[in-house]
C-alpha positions as CSV (number, residue, x, y, z in Angstrom):
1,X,0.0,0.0,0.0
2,X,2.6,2.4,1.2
3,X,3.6,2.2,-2.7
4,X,0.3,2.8,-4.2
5,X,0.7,6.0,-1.8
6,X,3.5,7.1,-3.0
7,X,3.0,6.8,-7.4
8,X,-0.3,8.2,-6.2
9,X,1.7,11.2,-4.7
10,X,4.1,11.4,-7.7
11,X,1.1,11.4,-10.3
12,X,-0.8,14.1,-8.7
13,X,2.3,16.1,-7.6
14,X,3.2,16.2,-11.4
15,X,1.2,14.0,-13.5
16,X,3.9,11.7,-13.9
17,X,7.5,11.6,-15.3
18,X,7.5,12.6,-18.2
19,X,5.5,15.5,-17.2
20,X,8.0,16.2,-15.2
21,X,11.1,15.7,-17.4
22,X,9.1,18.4,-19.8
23,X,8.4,20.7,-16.6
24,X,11.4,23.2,-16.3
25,X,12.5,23.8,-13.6
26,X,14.8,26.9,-12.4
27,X,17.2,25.0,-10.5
28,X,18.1,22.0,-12.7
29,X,17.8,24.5,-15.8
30,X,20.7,26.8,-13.8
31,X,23.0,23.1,-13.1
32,X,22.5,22.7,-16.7
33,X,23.7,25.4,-18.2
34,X,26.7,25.7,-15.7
35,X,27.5,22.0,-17.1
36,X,27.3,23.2,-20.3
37,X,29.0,26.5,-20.2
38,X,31.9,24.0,-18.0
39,X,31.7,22.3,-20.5
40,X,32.5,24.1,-23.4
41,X,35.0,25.7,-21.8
42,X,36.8,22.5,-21.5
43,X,36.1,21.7,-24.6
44,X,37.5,24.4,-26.1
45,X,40.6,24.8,-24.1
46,X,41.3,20.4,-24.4
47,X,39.5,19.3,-27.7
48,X,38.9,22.1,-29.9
49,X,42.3,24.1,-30.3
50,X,44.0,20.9,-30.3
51,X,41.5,19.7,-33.2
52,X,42.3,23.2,-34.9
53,X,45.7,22.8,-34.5
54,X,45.5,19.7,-36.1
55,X,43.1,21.1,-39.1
56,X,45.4,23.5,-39.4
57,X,48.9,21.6,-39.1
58,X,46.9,19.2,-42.1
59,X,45.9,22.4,-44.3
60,X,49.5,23.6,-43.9
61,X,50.9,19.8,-45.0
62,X,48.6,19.9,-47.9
63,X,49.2,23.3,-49.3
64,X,53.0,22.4,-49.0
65,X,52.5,19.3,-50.6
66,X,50.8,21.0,-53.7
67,X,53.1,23.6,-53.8
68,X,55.9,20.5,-53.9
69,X,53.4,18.8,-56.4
70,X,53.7,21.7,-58.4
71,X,57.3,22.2,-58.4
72,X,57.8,18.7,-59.4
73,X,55.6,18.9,-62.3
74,X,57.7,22.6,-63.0
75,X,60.3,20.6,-63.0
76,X,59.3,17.3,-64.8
77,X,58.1,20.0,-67.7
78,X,61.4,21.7,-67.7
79,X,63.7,18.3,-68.0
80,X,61.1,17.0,-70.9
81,X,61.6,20.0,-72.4
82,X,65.5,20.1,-72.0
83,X,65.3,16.3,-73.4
84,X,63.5,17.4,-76.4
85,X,65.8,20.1,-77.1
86,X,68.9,18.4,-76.5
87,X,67.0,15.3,-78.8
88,X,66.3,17.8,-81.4
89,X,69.9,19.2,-81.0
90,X,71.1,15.4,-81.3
91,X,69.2,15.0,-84.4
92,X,70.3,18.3,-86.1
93,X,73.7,16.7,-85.1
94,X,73.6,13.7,-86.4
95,X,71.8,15.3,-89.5
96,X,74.6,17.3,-89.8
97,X,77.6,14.3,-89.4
98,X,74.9,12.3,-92.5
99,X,75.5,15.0,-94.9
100,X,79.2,15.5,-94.0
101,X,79.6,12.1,-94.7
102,X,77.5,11.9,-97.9
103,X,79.4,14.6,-99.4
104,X,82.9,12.9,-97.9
105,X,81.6,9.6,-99.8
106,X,81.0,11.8,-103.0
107,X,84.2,13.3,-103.4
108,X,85.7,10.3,-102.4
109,X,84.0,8.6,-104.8
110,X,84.7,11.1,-107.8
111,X,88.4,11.4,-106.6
112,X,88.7,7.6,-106.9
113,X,86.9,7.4,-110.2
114,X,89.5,10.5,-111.1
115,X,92.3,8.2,-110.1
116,X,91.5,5.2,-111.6
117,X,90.8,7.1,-115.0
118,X,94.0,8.8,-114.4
119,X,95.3,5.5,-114.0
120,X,93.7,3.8,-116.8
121,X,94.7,6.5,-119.0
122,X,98.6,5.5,-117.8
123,X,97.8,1.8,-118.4
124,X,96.7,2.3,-121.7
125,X,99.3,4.9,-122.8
126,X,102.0,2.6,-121.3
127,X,100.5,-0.1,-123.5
128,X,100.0,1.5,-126.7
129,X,104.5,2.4,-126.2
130,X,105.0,-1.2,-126.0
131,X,102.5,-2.5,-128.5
132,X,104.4,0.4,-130.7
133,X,107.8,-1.2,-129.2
134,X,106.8,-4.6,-130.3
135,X,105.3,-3.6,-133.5
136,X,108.5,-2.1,-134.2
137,X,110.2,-5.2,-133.3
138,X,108.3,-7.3,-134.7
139,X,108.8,-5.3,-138.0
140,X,112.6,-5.3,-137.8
141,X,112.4,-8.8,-137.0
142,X,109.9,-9.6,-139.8
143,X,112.9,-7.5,-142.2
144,X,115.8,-9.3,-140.6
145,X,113.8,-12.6,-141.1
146,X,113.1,-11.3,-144.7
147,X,116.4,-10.3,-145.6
148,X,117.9,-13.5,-143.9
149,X,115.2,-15.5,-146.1
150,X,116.0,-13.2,-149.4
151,X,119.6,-13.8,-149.0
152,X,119.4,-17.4,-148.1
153,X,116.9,-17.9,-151.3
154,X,119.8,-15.4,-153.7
155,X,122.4,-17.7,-152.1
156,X,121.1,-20.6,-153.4
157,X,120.1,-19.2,-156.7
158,X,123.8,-17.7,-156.8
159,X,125.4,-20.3,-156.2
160,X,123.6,-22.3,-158.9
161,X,124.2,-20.0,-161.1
162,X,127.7,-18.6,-160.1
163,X,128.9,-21.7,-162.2
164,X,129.3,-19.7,-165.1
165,X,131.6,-16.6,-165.7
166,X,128.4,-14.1,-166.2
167,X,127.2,-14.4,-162.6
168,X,131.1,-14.1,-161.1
169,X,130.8,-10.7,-162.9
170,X,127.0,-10.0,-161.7
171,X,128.3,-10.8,-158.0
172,X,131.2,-8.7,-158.4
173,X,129.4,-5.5,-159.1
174,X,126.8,-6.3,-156.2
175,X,129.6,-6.2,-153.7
176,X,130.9,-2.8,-154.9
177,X,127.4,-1.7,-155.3
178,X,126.8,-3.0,-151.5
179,X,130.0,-1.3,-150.8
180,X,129.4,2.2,-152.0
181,X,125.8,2.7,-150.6
């Protein structure tokens, strides 16, 4: 009974607890917003510069790490473009050493066609003195041959026909003949 009593006391005092939760009253509201003052005072002093600090310390990190981002691709840009200039300068270059030695290999080849004309032209005139040499030869030979044939034949006939005085006389005025030219 004594607890009938007192929810009986409770519900009329009130109406019951959730009537009273909703009730304010001036003492509790006071306690509450001294906690809550406390505690955002704590909060701010132990959580929230702290948590700034942090936000901040991160803000700082990522602006310095896109500034670094940003240097790096500065960078990157400037050594591609230093690797295409020096690739552009290496192919001017080697442009440069082709024609060289294209035009090396043309006047090396005319100069070697120059010499060997040159030299063919010696050859040739070389061989046209000794094919005149020989043909000379050949000619005196081909008279010594002659003569030694012609006097071997006019022996024979001379002495087939030196038999008889006419031809001693014949003979005789050859040799003086032979002697006076």
């Amino acid at each position: 009974m004594a607890e009938e009593v007192q929810a009986h006391t409770v519900e009329e005092a009130g109406g019951g607890i959730a009537t009273q939760l909703m009730t304010p009253q001036p003492g509790i509201m006071i306690w509450v917003w001294v906690v809550f003052i406390a505690l955002l005072v704590l909060l701010h002093k132990f959580a929230w510069k702290p948590i700034l600090a942090s936000v901040a310390e991160r803000e700082r990190k990522l602006k310095e790490s896109l500034s670094k981002a940003d240097e790096a691709a500065a960078k990157t840009a400037q050594v591609e473009a230093e690797q295409q200039r020096i690739l552009a300068e290496a192919r001017n270059e080697a442009g440069k050493i082709l024609t060289e030695q294209r035009e090396f290999a043309t006047k090396f080849r005319a100069q070697s066609e120059a010499d060997a004309k040159t030299s063919a032209e010696k050859i040739v005139a070389q061989a046209i003195v000794e094919i005149e040499a020989a043909k000379n030869q050949a000619r005196t030979d081909l008279r010594k041959d002659a003569a030694d044939l012609s006097l071997g034949v006019a022996e024979k006939i001379l002495r087939h026909k030196l038999q008889d005085g006419e031809s001693k006389d014949f003979a005789e005025r050859m040799l003086a003949e032979a002697v006076k030219g």
